[in-house]
C-alpha positions in Angstrom: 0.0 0.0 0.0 1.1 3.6 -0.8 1.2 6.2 1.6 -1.3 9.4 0.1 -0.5 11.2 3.6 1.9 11.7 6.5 0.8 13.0 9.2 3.9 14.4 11.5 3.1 14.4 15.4 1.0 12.3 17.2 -0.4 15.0 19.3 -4.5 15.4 20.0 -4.3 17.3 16.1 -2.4 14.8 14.6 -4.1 12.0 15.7 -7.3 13.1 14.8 -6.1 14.2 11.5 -5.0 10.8 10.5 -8.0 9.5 11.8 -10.5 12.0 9.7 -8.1 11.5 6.4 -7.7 7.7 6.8 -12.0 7.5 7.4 -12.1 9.4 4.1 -9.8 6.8 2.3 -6.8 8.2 2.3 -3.3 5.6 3.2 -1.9 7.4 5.9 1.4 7.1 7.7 1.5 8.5 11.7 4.8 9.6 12.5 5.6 10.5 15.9 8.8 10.2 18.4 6.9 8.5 21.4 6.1 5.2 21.7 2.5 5.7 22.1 0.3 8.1 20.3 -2.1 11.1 22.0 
């Protein structure tokens, strides 16, 4: 699978913008330094 978006941070924003892209169909890629995102 292709990546359409990367979404850098895994902050409250980022999170929730790779959840409202990837709902809309959209192959994203979450990038973030911490283990666990939020």
């Amino acid at each position: 699978m292709k990546t359409q978006l990367i979404v850098i941070g895994a902050g409250p924003g980022g999170y929730a913008a790779a959840f409202y892209a990837a709902d809309r169909g959209l192959a994203v890629t979450l990038v973030d330094s911490a283990v666990n995102p939020g």
